[in-house]
N, C-alpha and C positions, 0 to 999 in steps of 0.2 A: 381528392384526398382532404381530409381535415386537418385544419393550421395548429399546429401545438405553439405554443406561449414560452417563457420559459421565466419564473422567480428570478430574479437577479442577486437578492438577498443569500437564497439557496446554492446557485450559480460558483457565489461568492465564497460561500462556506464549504462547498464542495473541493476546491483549492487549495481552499487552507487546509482542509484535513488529507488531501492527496500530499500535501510539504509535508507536514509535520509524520504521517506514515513514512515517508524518505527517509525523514531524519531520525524516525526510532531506529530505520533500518540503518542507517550511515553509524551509530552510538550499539546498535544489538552486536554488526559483525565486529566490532574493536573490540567489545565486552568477550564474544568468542572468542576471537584470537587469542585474549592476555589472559584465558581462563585454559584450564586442564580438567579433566575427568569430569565426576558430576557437575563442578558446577558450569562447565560449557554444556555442556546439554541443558542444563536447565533455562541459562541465558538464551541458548540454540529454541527452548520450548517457549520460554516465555515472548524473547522477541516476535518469533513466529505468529504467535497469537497477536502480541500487537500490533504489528505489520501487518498480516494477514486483514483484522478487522478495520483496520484505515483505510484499506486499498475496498475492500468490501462497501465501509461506511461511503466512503466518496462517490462509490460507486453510483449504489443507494440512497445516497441524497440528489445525486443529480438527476437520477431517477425520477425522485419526486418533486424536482424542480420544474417539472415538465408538465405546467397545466392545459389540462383539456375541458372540453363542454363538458364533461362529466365525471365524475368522482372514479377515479382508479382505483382498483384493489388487487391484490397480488397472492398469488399462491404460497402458503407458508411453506411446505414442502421443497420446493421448488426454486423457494429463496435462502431458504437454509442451507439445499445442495450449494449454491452461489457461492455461499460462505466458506463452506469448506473447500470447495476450488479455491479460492483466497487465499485462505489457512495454506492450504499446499504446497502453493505455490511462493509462498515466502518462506516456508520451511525449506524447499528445495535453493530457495536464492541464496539466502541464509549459509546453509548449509555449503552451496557450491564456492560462494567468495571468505570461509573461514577457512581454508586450505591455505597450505605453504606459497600454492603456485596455480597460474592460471592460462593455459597455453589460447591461442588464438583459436584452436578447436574448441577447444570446453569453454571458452568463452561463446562463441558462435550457436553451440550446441546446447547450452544453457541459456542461453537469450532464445533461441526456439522453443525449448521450452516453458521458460517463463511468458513469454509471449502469448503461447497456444493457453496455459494458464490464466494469464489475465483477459485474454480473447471470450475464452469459453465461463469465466467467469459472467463480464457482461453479458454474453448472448444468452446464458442460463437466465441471467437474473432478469433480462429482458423477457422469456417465455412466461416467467411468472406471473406477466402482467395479463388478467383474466377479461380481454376484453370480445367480443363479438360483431362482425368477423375480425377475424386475426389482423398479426399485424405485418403489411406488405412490403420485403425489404427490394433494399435497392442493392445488385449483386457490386457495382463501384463501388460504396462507399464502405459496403462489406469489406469488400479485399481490403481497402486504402485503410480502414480502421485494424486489422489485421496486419500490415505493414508493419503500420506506427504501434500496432503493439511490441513485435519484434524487435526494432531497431531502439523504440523505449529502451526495451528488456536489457539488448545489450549495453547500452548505457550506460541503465542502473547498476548492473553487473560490475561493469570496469570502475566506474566514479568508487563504487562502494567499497570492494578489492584495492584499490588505489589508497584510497583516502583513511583505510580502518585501523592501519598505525600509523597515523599521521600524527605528529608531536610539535611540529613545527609553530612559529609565535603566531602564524595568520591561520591555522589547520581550522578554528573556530569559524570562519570565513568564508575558508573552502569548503567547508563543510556544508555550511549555511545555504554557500551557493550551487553544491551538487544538488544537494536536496530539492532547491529551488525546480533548477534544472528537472530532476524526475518527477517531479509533483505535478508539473506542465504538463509533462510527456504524459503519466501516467491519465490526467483529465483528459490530455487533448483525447487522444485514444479515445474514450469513454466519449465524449461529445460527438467525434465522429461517426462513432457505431451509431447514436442517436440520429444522424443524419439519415442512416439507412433505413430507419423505421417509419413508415409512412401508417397513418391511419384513415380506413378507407370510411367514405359519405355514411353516415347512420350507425358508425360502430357506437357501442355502448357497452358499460362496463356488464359482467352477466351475474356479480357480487357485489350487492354493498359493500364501498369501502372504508375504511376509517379516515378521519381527516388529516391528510394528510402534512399539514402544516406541523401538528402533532406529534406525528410519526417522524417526521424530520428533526423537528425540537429532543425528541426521545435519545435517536441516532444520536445527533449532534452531541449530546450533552456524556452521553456512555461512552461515545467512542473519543472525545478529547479526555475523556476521566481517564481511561484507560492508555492514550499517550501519553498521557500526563505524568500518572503514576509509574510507568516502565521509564520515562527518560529519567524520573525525580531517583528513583532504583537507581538506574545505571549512572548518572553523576557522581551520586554518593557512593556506587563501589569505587568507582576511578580516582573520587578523593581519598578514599583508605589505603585502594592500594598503593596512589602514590606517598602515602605517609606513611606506609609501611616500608616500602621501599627505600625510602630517607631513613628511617627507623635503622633498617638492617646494613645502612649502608654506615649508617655513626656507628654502630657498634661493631662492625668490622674493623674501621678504621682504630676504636678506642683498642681493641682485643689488641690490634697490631703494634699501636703505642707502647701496650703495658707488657708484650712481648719485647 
C-alpha cells in the first residue's frame, strides 16, 4: 500500500473550522428557540446551511490535507452529493434540539441519525476521489469511525439542546467549550475513516487535478466567510432582542407607574 502524508498546516485548519461549525450550531439552536414563525425557519435555514457547509468544509479540507505521489482530483457530482448529506444533516439536528423537550429515545435516535449523516457524508466524499485502482478499506476502522460518529452525534445533540437557553454569567464558556468538545468529535470521526482508506502500489489519479493547496485556500476562506457572517447575524439579533426586551420591560413598568 502507499504511504499518505498529511499538511499539518491543513490538519490544523480543518479543526478550527470543525469548532467554529459547533459553535454556529450551539448560537443557530438559541437563535431558534427565542424566535417564532417565519423567522425561526429562516434561522432553522440559515444555520443549516452554515453548519452544514462547516461540517462539509472540515471535512473537505482534511481531505486535502492528505498528500500523495500524485495529484488528486475529485468528482464534482459526487462531492456536491457530500454536501448536501451535510446540509441535511444539520437541518435535521437543528431541527431535532429546537423543541420543548428531548426524551432519551429521540436523543439516541437522532444521534443515529446524524451519525449515519455525518458517516455517509465522508464515505460519499471519500468515493469522489478519482483514483485508479480504487481505494482499499479496512472494515475496523470503518466501523470504529462509524462509532465515533454516533456517539459524536449524540453529544452534539445533548451539549447543544442543554446549552441553547443558556443565560448564565459563564454560558460564554460553556459554550466555547461544548463546541470545542464537537469540533474534536466531529474531526476525530473524519481522521479515522481516513485511516480506513488504503491506496494500493501504482494507484494513480485517472483526472488531472487542480492544486490542491488552492482548492484548500478557496474552502477555507468561503467557509470561515460564511461562519463568520451567520455568528456576526446571530449576535446582533441577540443584542436587539435583548434591548428590546429592556425596552418593553421600562415601559411596562412606566405604564404601571402612571396608572
Amino acid at each position: 500500500m502507499m504511504v499518505s502524508h498529511y499538511n499539518q498546516l491543513l490538519v490544523v485548519i480543518s479543526f478550527i473550522v470543525a469548532i467554529l461549525a459547533a459553535w454556529t450550531a450551539l448560537n443557530m439552536a438559541g437563535r431558534i428557540s427565542t424566535s417564532s414563525g417565519k423567522a425561526a425557519r429562516i434561522w432553522l435555514a440559515g444555520g443549516s446551511v452554515a453548519m452544514g457547509i462547516g461540517i462539509w468544509a472540515m471535512h473537505f479540507i482534511g481531505m486535502l490535507a492528505m498528500e500523495m505521489p500524485f495529484m488528486l482530483s475529485y468528482d464534482l457530482p459526487i462531492t456536491g452529493l457530500s454536501m448536501l448529506i451535510a446540509l441535511g444533516s444539520s437541518l435535521f439536528a437543528l431541527w431535532l434540539v429546537s423543541g420543548t423537550a428531548l426524551t432519551h429515545a429521540t436523543l439516541l435516535a437522532g444521534g443515529g441519525v446524524m451519525g449515519a449523516g455525518i458517516a455517509a457524508m465522508h464515505y460519499t466524499g471519500m468515493a469522489a476521489i478519482q483514483v485508479n485502482p480504487g481505494i482499499v478499506w479496512n472494515p475496523f476502522w470503518v466501523i470504529l469511525s462509524v462509532i465515533i460518529a454516533f456517539i459524536a452525534s449524540v453529544a452534539a445533540l445533548w451539549l447543544t439542546f442543554r446549552l441553547r437557553l443558556s443565560t448564565s454569567g459563564n454560558a460564554t464558556l460553556l459554550r466555547l467549550g461544548a463546541a470545542t468538545i464537537m469540533g474534536i468529535a466531529v474531526a476525530g470521526m473524519h481522521y479515522t475513516g481516513m485511516l480506513a482508506a488504503h491506496f494500493p502500489h501504482g494507484s494513480h489519479a485517472t483526472e488531472s487535478g487542480v492544486n490542491s493547496n488552492w482548492l484548500a485556500l478557496l474552502v477555507t476562506v468561503v467557509t470561515l466567510s460564511i461562519l463568520g457572517i451567520t455568528l456576526l447575524v446571530s449576535l446582533f439579533d441577540a443584542r436587539l432582542q435583548m434591548r428590546t426586551s429592556l425596552l418593553a420591560s421600562s415601559l411596562a413598568e412606566a405604564n404601571r407607574e402612571l396608572a
